[in-house]
C-alpha positions as CSV (number, residue, x, y, z in Angstrom):
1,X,21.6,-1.4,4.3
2,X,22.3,-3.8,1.2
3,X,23.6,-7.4,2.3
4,X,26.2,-8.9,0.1
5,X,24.5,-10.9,-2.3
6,X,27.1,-13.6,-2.5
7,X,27.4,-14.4,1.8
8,X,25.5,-17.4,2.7
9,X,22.4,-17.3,4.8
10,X,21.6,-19.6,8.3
11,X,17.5,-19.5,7.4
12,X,17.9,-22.0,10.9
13,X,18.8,-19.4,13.3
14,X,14.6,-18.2,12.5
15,X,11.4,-19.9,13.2
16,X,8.7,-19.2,11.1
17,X,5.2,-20.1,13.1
18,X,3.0,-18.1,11.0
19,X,-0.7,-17.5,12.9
20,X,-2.7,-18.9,15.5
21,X,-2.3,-19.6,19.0
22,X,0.5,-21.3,20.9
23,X,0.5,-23.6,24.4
24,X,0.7,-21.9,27.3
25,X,4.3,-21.3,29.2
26,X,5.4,-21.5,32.6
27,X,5.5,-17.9,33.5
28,X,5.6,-14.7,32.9
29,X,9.2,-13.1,32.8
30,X,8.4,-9.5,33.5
31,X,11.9,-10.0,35.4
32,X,15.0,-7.6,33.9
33,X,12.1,-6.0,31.4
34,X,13.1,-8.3,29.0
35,X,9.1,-8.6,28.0
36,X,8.2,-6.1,25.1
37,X,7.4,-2.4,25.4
38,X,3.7,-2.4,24.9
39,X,3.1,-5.8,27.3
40,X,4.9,-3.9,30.2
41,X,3.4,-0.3,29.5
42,X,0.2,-1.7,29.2
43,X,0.2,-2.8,33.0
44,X,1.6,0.0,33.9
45,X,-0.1,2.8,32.6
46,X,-3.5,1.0,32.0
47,X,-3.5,-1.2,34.9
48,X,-3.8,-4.2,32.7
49,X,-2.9,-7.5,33.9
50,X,0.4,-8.6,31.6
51,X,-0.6,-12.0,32.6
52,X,-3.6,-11.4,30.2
53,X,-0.8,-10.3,27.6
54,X,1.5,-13.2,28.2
55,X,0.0,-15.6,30.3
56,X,1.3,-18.0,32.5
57,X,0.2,-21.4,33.4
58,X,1.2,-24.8,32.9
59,X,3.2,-26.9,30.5
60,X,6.4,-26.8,28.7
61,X,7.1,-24.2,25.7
62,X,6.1,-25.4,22.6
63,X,4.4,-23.2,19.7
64,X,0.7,-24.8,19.0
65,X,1.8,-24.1,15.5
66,X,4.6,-25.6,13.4
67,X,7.2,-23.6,12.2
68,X,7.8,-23.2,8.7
69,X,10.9,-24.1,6.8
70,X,12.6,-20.5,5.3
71,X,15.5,-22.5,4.3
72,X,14.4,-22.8,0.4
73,X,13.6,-18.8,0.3
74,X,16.4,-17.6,2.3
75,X,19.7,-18.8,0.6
76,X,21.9,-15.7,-0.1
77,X,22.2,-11.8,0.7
78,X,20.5,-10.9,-2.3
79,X,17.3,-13.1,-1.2
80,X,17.4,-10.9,2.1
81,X,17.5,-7.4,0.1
82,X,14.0,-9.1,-1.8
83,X,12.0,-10.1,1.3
84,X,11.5,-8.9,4.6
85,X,11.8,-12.6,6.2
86,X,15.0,-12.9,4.5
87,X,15.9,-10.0,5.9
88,X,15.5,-10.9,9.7
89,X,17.4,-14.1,8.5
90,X,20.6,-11.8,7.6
91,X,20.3,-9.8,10.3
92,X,20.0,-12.3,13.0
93,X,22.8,-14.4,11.4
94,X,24.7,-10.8,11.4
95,X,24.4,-10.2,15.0
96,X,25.0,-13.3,16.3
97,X,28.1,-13.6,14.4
98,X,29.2,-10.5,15.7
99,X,28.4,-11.8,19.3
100,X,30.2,-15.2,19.3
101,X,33.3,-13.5,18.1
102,X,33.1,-10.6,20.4
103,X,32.9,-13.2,23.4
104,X,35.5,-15.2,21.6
105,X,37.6,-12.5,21.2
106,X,36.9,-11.3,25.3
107,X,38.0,-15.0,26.5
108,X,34.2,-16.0,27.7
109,X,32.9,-19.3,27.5
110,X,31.7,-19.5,23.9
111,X,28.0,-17.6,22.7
112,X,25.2,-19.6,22.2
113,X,22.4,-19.1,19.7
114,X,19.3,-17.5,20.3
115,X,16.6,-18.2,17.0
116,X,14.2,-15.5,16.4
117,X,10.6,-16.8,16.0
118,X,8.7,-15.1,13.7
119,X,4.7,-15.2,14.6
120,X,1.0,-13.7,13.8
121,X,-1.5,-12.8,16.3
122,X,-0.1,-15.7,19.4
123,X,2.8,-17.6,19.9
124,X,3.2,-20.0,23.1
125,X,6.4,-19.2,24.7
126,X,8.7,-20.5,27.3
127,X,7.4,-17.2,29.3
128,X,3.7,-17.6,28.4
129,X,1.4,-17.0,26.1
130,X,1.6,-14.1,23.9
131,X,-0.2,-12.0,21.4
132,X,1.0,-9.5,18.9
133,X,-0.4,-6.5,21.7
134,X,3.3,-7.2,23.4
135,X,5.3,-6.7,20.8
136,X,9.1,-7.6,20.2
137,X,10.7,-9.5,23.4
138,X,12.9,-11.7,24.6
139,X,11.9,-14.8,26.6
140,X,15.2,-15.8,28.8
141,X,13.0,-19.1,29.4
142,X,14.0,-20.6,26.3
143,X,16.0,-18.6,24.9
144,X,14.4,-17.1,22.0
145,X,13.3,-13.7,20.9
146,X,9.9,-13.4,19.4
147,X,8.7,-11.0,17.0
148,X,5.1,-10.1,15.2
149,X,6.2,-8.2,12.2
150,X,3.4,-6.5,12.0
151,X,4.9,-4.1,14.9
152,X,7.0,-2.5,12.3
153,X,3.4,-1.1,10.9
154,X,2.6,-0.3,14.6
155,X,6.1,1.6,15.3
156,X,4.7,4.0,13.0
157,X,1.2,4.3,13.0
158,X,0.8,4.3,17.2
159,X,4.4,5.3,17.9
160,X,5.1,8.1,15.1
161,X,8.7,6.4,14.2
162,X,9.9,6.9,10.7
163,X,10.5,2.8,10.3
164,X,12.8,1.8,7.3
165,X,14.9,-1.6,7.0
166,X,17.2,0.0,9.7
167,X,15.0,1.0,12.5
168,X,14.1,-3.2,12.0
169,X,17.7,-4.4,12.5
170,X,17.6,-2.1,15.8
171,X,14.8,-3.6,17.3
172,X,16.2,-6.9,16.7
173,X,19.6,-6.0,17.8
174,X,18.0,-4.6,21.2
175,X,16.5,-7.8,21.7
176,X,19.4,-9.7,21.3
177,X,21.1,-7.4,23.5
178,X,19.0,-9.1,25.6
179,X,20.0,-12.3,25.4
180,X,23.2,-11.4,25.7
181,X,22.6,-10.3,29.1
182,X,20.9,-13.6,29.6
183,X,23.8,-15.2,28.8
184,X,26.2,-13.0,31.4
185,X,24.0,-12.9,34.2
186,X,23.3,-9.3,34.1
187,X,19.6,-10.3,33.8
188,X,19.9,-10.7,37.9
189,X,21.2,-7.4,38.7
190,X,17.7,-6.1,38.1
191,X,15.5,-8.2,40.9
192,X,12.5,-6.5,41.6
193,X,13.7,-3.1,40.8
194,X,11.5,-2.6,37.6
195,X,10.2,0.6,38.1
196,X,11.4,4.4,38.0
197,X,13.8,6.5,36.1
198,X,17.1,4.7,37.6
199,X,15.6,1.7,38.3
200,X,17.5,-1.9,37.1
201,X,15.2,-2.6,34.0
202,X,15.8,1.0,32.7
203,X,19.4,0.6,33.2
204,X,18.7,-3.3,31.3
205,X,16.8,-1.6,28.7
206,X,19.4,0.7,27.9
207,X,22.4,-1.2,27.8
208,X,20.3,-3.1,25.3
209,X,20.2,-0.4,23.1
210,X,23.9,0.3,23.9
211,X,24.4,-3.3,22.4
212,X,22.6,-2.9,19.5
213,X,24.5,0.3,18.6
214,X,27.6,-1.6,19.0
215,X,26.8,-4.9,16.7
216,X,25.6,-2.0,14.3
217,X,29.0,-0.5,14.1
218,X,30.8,-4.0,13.5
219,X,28.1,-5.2,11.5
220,X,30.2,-4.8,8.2
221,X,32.6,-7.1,9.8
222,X,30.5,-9.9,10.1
223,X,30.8,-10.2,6.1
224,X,27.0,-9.8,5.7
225,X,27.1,-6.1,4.8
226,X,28.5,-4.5,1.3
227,X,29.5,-1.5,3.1
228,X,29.4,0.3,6.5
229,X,25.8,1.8,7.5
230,X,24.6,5.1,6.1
231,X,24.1,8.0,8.3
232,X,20.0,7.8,6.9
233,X,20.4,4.1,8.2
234,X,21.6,5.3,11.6
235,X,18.9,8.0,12.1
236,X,16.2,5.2,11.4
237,X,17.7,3.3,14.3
238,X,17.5,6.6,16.2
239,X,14.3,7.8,15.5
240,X,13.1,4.0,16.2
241,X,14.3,4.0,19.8
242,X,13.3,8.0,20.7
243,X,9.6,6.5,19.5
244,X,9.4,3.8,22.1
245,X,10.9,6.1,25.2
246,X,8.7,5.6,27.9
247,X,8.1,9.7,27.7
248,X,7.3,9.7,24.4
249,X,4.7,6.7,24.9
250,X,3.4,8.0,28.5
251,X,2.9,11.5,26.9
252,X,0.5,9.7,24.1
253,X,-1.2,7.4,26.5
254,X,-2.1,9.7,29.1
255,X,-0.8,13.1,28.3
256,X,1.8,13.7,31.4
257,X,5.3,11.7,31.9
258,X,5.5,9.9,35.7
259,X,9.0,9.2,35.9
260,X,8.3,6.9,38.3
261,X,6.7,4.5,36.2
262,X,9.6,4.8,33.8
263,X,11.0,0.9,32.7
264,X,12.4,1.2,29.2
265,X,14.3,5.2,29.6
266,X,13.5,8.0,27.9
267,X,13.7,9.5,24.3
268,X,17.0,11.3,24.7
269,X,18.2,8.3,27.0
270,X,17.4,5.7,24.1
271,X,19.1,7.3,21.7
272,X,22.5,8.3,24.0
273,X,22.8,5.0,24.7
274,X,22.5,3.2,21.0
275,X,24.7,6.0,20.1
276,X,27.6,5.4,22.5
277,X,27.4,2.0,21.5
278,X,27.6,3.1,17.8
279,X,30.6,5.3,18.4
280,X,32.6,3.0,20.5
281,X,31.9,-0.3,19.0
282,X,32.9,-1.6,22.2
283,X,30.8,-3.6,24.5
284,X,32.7,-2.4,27.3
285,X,31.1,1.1,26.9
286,X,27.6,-0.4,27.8
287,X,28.1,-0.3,31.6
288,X,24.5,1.5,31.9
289,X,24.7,-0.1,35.7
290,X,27.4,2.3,36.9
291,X,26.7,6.2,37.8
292,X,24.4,8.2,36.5
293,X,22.2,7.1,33.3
């Protein structure tokens, strides 16, 4: 996964807010599963409150801490192969270049960018407050995806995944996936059916991971990438998203799967789905909302 060290980096498509606690949002936007894995397991399998996760209340979104400039440290490709901000940089700017020339290319109106906010310990959102326990998500509130990279540590100390650079750009692909479906409405399909093994947020979740697999097979064309992806880079991606299937993380929280409170699709599904999008590199092959799953 080496960038090209001559392509220009866009260090203001991420926010870097750095620690401390944000304002509090005006809801919680459980709604499509677009919240992250642990938030959302958490409630289900613990009976926690999410609220308590990411809060709700009143108020705008706004961070309670000022993002810092990554413009000066983040210039070129071979400033994202040194540093691990850098590295979201060129893999957001990768992904959403992909994205507003694939809806270019399909006649939509044109793709608007989502930044990536980059935070420690809370972050006030457009969907609430949040803490590093809910990990990577997607707030369609204000259009941002959020992201504690200290989760990367978590995915494979609590999860068992592999990690690497790869399993990284997956997670943030499958976020953006997300606003993606924002963006097309497909976010509203889901309503209240958020729970069970062919439910609308599993069928959300994995078209998400469909997405990602698909920016990952054009990625090269983007002009970010030296080369096409490695197999070893694909498997990272793979063992990434078998490690957050909701059997996989039912089995280590309570030692028995309840399909019934499934909201994210299983191991095997995770990993069909990123991999059809991988082989087709076609959007078009994501329609998780059609048949069986």
């Amino acid at each position: 996964m080496d960038f090209r060290d001559d392509v220009d980096l866009d260090a203001s498509q991420v926010e870097n807010r750095g620690g401390g606690g944000g304002l509090r949002g005006g809801g919680l936007a459980i709604g499509g599963g677009a919240v992250g894995v642990i938030a959302l397991l958490a409630a289900l399998l613990f009976g926690v409150n999410p609220g308590d996760i990411l809060g709700g209340g009143g108020g705008d979104s706004t961070s309670g801490q000022p993002a810092s400039d990554l413009s000066s440290e983040c210039r070129k490709g071979s400033d994202a192969d040194q540093s691990e901000n850098c590295r979201v940089v060129g893999v957001v700017n990768s992904i959403q270049a992909y994205w507003k020339d694939a809806f270019d290319q399909a006649g939509r109106s044109s793709y608007t960018s989502a930044r990536t906010v980059l935070f420690s310990q809370a972050v006030g959102t457009g969907c609430g407050q949040a803490t590093s326990q809910v990990g990577p998500f997607y707030c369609p509130a204000d259009k941002r995806v959020y992201l504690d990279l200290t989760f990367f540590d978590e995915l494979q100390s609590k999860f068992g995944a592999k990690g690497g650079p790869f399993a990284q750009a997956y997670v943030i692909a499958h976020e953006y996936g997300h606003h993606v479906q924002d963006l097309l409405g497909t976010m509203e399909r889901v309503g209240d059916d958020r729970q069970g093994p062919e439910s609308g947020s599993v069928r959300l979740e994995l078209q998400a991971d469909c997405y990602a697999g698909v920016w990952a097979k054009n990625a090269v064309d983007t002009g970010f990438y030296e080369k096409p992806f490695t197999d070893t880079d694909i498997q990272e991606a793979l063992d990434a998203a078998a490690a957050v299937g909701d059997d996989r993380i039912q089995e280590k929280a309570q030692g028995r799967v309840n399909p019934e409170g499934f909201t994210h699709g299983t191991a095997d599904q995770r990993m069909k789905w990123f991999g059809t999008g991988y082989k087709s590199g076609d959007p078009g092959a994501c329609d998780t909302f059609s048949g069986g799953i």
